[in-house]
N, C-alpha and C positions, 0 to 999 in steps of 0.2 A: 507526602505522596507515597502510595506504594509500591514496594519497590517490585522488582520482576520474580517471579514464585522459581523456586529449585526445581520440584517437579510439578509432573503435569495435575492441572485439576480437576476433579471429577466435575460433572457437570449433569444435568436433570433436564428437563425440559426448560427448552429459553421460551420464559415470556414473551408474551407481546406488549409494545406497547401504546397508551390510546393517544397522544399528540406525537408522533417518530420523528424526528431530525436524522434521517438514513445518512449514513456514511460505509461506502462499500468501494470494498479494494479489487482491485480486478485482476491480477494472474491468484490464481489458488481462488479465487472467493467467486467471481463470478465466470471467472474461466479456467478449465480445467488445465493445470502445469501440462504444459511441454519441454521437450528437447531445443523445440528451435522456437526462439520466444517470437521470431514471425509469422507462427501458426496459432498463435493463442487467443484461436477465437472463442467468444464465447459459448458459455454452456449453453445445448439445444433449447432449451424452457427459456431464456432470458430473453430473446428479440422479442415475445411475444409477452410476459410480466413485465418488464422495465416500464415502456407506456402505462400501464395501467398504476401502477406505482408511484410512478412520476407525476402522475394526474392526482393522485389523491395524497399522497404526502412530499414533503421537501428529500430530495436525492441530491447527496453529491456523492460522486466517485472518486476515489484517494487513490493514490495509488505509485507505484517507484518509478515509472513509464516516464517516459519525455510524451504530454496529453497531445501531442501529434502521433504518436502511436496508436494511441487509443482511441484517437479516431478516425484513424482506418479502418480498425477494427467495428467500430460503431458505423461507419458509414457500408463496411460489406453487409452489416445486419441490419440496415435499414434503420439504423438509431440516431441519426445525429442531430434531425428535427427536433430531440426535445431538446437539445440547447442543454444541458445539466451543466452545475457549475462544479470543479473539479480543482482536486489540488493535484502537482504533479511533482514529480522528482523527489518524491519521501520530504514535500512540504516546501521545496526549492520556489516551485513555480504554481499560480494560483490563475485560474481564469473559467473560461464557458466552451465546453467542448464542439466546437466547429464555429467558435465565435473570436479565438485568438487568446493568450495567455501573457503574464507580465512576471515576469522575474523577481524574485524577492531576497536575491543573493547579491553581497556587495560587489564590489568592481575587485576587490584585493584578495578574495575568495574565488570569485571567477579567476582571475588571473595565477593562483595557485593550483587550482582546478587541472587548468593547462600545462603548469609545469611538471605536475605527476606524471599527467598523459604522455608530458614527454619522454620522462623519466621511466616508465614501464620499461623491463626489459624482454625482449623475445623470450617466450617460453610456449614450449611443443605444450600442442593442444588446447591453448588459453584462445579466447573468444573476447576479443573487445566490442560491448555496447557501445557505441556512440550517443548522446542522449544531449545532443545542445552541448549545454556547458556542464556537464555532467558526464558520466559513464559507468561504466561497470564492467568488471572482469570474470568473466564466468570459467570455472576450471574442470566444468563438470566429464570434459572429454579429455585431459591431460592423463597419458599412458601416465606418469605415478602422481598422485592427487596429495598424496604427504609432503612429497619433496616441492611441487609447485606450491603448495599452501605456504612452505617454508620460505621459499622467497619470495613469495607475496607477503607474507607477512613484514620480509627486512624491508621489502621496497615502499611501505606503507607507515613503515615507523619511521621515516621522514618525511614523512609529512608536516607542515606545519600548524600552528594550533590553530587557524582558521578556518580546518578541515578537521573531520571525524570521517573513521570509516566504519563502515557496516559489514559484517558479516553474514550472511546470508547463507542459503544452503548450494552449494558450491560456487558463493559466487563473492565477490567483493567488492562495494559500491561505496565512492569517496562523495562526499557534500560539506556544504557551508556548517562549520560548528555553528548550532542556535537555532537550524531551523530543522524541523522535524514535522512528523505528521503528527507528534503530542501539539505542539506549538500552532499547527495551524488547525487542528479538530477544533482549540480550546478558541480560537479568535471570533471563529464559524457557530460554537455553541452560545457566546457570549451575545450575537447578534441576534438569536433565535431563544429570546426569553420564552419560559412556559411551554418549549419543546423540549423531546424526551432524545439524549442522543440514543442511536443504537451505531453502532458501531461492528462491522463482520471484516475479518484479515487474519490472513492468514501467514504470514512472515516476522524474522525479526522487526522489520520496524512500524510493524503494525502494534508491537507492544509498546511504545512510545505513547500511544492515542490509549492503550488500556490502560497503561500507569496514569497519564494525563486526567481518566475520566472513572479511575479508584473510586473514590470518596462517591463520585453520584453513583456508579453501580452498588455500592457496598450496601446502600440506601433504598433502592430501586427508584434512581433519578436518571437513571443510565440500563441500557446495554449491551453488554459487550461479549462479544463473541469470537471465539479462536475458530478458525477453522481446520482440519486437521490435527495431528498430532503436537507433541514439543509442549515446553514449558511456558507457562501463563502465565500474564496478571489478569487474564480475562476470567470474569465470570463465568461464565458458558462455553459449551463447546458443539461444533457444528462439523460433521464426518468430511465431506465434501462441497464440489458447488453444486451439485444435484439435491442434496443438502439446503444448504442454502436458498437454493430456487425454493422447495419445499415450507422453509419457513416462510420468506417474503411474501408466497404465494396467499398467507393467511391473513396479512394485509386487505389485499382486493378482494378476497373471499369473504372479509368479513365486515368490508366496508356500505 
């Protein structure tokens, strides 16, 4: 497998391609980053391409979100009728957005899950997600972002191996070691023989699903798209979600 690139890649014009297996991440890819992750609605072009998308090739949305967030968000835009299937909590949890979701983490990883949470200690300006049996710690408002990273880091090296944590861009997200969005892209592409994955995300563990799906991008069996800035295993790269809208759009334009 390939491993994760040093720096960033250059990248050309992303293909299209003619049978898609879409997999699309939603804060940074099809919603533009905010401050407060309960305004992260999507970008203006999306309520009205998603349908058209959805109707002509297979969508699922990936994504770090506990998919009760995300469809909130899908039900303020009028999106929840298409039913899209979705994985959630960076591969935790697998289900149909406005149809319900099942957990794919054990009982002794849940159960450790919770004793972090306990174990968090107060610290000025951190922001706990709640996310089911998951969470995340965002530090993006901590008056010094050195010294909180510092003890977020001790308090995260106890963790135990059941868990892996994520680092993210001011934020840090603990899960089940084993499961990932590489783990759950590859279950989803295995069922979808003679489909093309493509793959758009723009976060650390959207590189999970780029390493995962190396070999078929390398090939053009795959592809895969960075959105934004930072270092890649992705093929391509895509500025923003306006961006983004931009490519998907050639899809139904050209369907």
């Amino acid at each position: 497998m390939q491993k994760r690139s040093s720096e960033p890649k250059a990248s050309g014009r992303v293909p299209t391609a003619d049978a898609p297996l879409f997999f699309l991440d939603y804060d940074g890819t099809l919603a533009p980053i905010v401050d407060d992750p309960t305004e992260a609605h999507p970008h203006p072009d999306v309520p009205a391409l998603l349908p058209e998308l959805a109707a002509r090739h297979p969508v699922w949305i990936v994504t770090g979100r506990d998919l009760a967030d995300v469809e909130s968000f899908f039900e303020k835009a009028e999106l929840l009728d298409l039913r899209l299937p979705a994985i959630g909590l960076h591969g935790m949890k697998e289900g149909v957005l406005g149809a319900g979701a099942e957990s794919l983490a054990s009982e002794e990883a849940v159960q450790a899950l919770a004793r972090m949470r306990r174990a968090l200690p107060p610290l000025e300006g951190v922001e706990v997600e709640d996310k089911g049996h998951a969470f995340a710690v965002h530090y993006r408002a901590a008056p010094d972002v050195d010294e909180v990273l510092a003890q977020l880091r001790d308090w995260a090296s106890g963790m135990p191996p059941t868990l892996a944590a994520i680092w993210g861009k001011k934020v840090v997200e603990l899960r089940p070691q084993g499961l990932t969005k590489g783990t759950a892209v590859r279950r989803v592409v295995d069922e979808h023989p003679g489909r093309v994955p493509v793959y758009l995300g723009d976060d650390t563990t959207d590189e999970d699903a780029f390493e995962e799906l190396a070999d078929e991008a390398a090939d053009g069996r795959a592809v895969t798209v960075r959105v934004g800035g930072g270092a890649t295993a992705a093929r391509y790269r895509l500025e923003n979600p306006a961006a983004v809208a931009g490519y998907l759009r050639q899809y139904v334009e050209e369907a």
